[in-house]
N, C-alpha and C positions, 0 to 999 in steps of 0.2 A: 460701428457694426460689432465689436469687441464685445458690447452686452448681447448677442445673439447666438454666440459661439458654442454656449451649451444647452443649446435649445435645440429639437432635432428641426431635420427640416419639413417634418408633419406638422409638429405642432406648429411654429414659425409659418407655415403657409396656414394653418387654421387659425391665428394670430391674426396675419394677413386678410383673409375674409374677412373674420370679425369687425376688424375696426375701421380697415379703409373704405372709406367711400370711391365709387366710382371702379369700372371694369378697368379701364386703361391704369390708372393708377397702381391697380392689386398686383395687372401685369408686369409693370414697371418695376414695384417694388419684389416680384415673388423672381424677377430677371437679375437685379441687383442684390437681392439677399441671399438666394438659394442657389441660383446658379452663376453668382460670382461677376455676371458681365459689367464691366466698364462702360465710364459712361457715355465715350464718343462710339461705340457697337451699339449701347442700347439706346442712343439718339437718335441714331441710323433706322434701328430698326422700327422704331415708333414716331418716327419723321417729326422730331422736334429738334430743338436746338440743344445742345448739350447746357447750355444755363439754363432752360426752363427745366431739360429734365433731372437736374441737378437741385433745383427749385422742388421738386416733386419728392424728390427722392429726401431730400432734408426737412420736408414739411411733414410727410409722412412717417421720419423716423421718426420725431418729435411724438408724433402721438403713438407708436409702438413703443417707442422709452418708456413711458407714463404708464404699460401694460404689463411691461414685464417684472 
């Protein structure tokens, strides 16, 4: 997350839109980038397992790395 740190969090959420596919996914990643939550809160609150959303969230950085 170190690469995202001088990015405001407009643009980083306009980032977000852009490239991820999928509603849950944006959500997921705009919970874990923007506002910080951890991943066994944001498991919680999108009722997955904290390895899937762990899974999600590592899959998804992969393609904002490759944008910024």
């Amino acid at each position: 997350m170190n690469r995202f740190t001088n990015i405001s969090n407009t643009e980083l959420s306009q980032l977000i839109d852009e490239w991820i596919r999928g509603e849950r996914d944006r959500k997921i990643m705009k919970r874990r980038l923007i506002d910080g939550i951890c991943f066994e809160p944001l498991a919680e609150e999108f009722e997955l397992s904290v390895t899937h959303t762990w899974k999600i969230v590592e899959k998804n950085l992969k393609i904002l790395n490759t944008k910024v």
